[in-house]
C-alpha positions in Angstrom: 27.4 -13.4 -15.5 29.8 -12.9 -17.9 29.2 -12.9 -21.8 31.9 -12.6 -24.8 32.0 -10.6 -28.2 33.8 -11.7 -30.9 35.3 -9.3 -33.4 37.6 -9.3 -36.5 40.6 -7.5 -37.3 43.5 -7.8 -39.2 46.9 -7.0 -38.8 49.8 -7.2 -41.2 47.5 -7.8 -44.0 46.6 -11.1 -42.6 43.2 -11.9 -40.4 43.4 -12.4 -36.9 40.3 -12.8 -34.2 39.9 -11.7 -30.4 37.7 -11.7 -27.7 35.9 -8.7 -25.7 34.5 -9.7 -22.5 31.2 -7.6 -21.7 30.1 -7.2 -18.1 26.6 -8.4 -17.5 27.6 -8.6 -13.2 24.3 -9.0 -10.7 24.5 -7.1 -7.6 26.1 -9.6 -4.7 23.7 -11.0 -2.2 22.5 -8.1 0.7 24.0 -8.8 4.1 23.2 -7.9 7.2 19.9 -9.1 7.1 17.6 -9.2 10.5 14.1 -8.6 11.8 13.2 -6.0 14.3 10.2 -4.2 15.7 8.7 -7.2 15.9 4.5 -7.2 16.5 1.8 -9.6 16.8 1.1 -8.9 13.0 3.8 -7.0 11.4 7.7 -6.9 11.8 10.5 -5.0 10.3 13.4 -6.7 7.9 16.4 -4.5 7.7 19.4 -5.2 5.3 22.8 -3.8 3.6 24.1 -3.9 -0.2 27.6 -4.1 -0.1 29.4 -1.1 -2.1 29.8 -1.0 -5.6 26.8 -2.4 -6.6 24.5 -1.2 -8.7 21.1 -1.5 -6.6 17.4 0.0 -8.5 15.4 -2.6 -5.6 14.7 -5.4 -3.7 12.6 -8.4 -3.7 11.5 -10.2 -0.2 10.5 -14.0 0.1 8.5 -14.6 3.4 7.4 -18.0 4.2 6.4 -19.8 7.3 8.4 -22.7 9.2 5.0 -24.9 8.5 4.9 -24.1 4.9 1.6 -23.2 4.8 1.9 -20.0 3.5 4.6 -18.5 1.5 4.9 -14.2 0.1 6.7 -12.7 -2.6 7.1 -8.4 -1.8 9.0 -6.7 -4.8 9.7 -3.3 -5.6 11.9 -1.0 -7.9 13.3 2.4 -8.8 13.6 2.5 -4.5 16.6 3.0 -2.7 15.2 1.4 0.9 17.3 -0.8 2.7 14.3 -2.1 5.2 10.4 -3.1 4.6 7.6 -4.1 6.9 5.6 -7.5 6.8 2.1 -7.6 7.6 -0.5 -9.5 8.4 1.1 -12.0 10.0 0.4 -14.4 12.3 0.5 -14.2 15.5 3.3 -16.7 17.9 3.8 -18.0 14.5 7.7 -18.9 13.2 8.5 -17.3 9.8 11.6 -17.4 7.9 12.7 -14.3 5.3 15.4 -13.9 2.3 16.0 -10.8 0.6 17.2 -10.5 -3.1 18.7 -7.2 -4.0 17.4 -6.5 -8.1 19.8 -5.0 -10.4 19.8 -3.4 -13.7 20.7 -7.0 -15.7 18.9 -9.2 -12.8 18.7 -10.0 -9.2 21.3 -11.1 -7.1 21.4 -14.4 -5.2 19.0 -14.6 -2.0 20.2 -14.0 1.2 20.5 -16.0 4.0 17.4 -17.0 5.7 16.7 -15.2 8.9 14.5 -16.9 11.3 12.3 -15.2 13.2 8.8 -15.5 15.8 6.0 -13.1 16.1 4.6 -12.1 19.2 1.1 -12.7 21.3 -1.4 -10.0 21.7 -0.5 -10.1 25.5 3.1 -10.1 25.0 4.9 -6.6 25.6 5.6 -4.9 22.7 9.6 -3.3 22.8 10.2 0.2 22.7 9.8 1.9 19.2 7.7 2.9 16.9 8.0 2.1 12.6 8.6 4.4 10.5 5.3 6.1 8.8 7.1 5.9 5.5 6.1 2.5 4.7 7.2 1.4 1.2 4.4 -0.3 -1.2 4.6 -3.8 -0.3 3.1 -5.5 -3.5 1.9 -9.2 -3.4 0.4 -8.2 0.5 -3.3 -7.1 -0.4 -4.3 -5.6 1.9 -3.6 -1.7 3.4 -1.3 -1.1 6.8 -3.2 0.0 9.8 -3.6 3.4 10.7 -0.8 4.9 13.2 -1.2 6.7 16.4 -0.7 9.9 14.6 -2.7 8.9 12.0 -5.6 8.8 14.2 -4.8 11.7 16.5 -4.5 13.7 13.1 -8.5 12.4 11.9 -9.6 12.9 15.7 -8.3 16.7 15.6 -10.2 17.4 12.2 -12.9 16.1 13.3 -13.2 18.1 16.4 -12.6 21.4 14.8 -15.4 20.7 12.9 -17.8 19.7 15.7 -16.7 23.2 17.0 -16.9 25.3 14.1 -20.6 23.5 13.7 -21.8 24.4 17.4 -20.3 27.9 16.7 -22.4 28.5 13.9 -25.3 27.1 15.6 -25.0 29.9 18.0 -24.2 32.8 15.8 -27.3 31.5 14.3 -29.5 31.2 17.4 -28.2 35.3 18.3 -29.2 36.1 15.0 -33.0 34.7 15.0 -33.5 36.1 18.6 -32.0 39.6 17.8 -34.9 39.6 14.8 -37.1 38.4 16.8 -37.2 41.0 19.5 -37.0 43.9 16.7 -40.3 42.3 15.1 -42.1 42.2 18.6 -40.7 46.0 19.0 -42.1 47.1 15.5 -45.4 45.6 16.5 -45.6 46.9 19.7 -45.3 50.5 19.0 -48.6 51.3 16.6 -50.2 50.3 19.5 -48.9 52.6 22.2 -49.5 55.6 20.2 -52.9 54.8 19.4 -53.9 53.8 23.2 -52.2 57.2 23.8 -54.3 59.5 21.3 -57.3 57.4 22.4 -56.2 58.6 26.3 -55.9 61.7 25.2 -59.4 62.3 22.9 -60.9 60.7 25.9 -60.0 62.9 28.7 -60.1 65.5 26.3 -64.2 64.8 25.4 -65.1 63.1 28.7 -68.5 63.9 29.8 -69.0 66.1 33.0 -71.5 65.3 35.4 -73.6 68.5 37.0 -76.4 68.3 39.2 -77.9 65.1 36.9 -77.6 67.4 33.8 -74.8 66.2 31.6 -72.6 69.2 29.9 -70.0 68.9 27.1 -66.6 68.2 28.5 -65.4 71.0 25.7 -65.5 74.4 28.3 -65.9 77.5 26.2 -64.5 80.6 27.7 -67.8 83.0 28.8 -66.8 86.4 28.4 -68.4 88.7 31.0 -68.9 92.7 30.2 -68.7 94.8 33.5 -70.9 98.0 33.6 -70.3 100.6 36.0 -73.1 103.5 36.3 -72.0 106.8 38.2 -75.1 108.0 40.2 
């Protein structure tokens, strides 16, 4: 897009006029453009920008070969050159277009690429996407969670079942280790009193003599020898 500025002058004291073209240029058309890592529900479009151009985003156009449902995905201040569909269909046709946006507009709409999602039986090709999926505005809905993703949640979540069962057990040691020192405390008064009652007992137990009973307590007699010379 081209626009003109018109501006006066003079020269040789008489009054003359000329033109200033401004540029106003839209990026060219990306190239390039295909579908990989195709899915049941998702696939990949990948493009190029050709150099030069002055590239701040892109803006997708999804549609399907029945016309029954058409997308728009746009995004800005990004310097991707791919983004994933979603949500698709399954053994469904679809065709894509992808716009590169400028700083004074977006360029012209690249050729459509053609393309057919897979069945949920088919085998899947070797790869995996990228985790650094781009916000895909217009979609609605959130991707599903990766396989690291989920080993990630499952390994957090098993450190905590074992920190839990850990403390569980500290916790079990702890209530039987004050248990046996209560049932010690309580068990010793009693020992020493069965012991001084042992002792007082045999100490004041009653002493059976020829059916006469005598104090257990024996008192030392003391006995005078006298010896008379005749």
């Amino acid at each position: 897009m081209m626009g003109w500025e018109t501006n006066d002058g003079q020269k040789k004291g008489e009054k003359s006029y000329y033109s200033q073209p401004i540029s106003r240029a839209v990026p060219a058309a990306p190239v390039n453009v295909s579908v990989t890592q195709l899915r049941a529900h998702s696939a990949m479009v990948t493009w190029n920008v050709p150099q030069g151009d002055t590239v701040i985003g892109y803006s997708i156009s999804q549609q399907r070969q029945d016309g029954l449902m058409q997308r728009s995905i746009r995004e800005v201040n990004t310097s991707s050159r791919w983004c994933v569909l979603w949500d698709l269909d399954e053994d469904t046709h679809y065709s894509v277009q992808v716009q590169s946006v400028g700083l004074h507009g977006d360029s012209q709409p690249s050729r459509p690429v053609h393309f057919r999602t897979l069945e949920k039986t088919d085998h899947y090709p070797a790869g995996v996407l990228d985790h650094h999926e781009p916000a895909m505005e217009g979609l609605g809905m959130t991707p599903h969670l990766q396989t690291g993703e989920l080993l990630i949640i499952t390994t957090v979540l098993l450190l905590w079942a074992a920190v839990i069962a850990l403390f569980c057990r500290q916790y079990d040691i702890i209530k039987d280790n004050d248990s046996n020192g209560t049932k010690e405390k309580a068990k010793r008064p009693l020992v020493q009193a069965s012991s001084s009652y042992y002792n007082a007992s045999a100490g004041s137990s009653p002493i059976y003599h020829n059916g006469a009973v005598r104090n257990s307590r024996l008192h030392r007699a003391s006995s005078s020898i006298s010896i008379i010379r005749v």
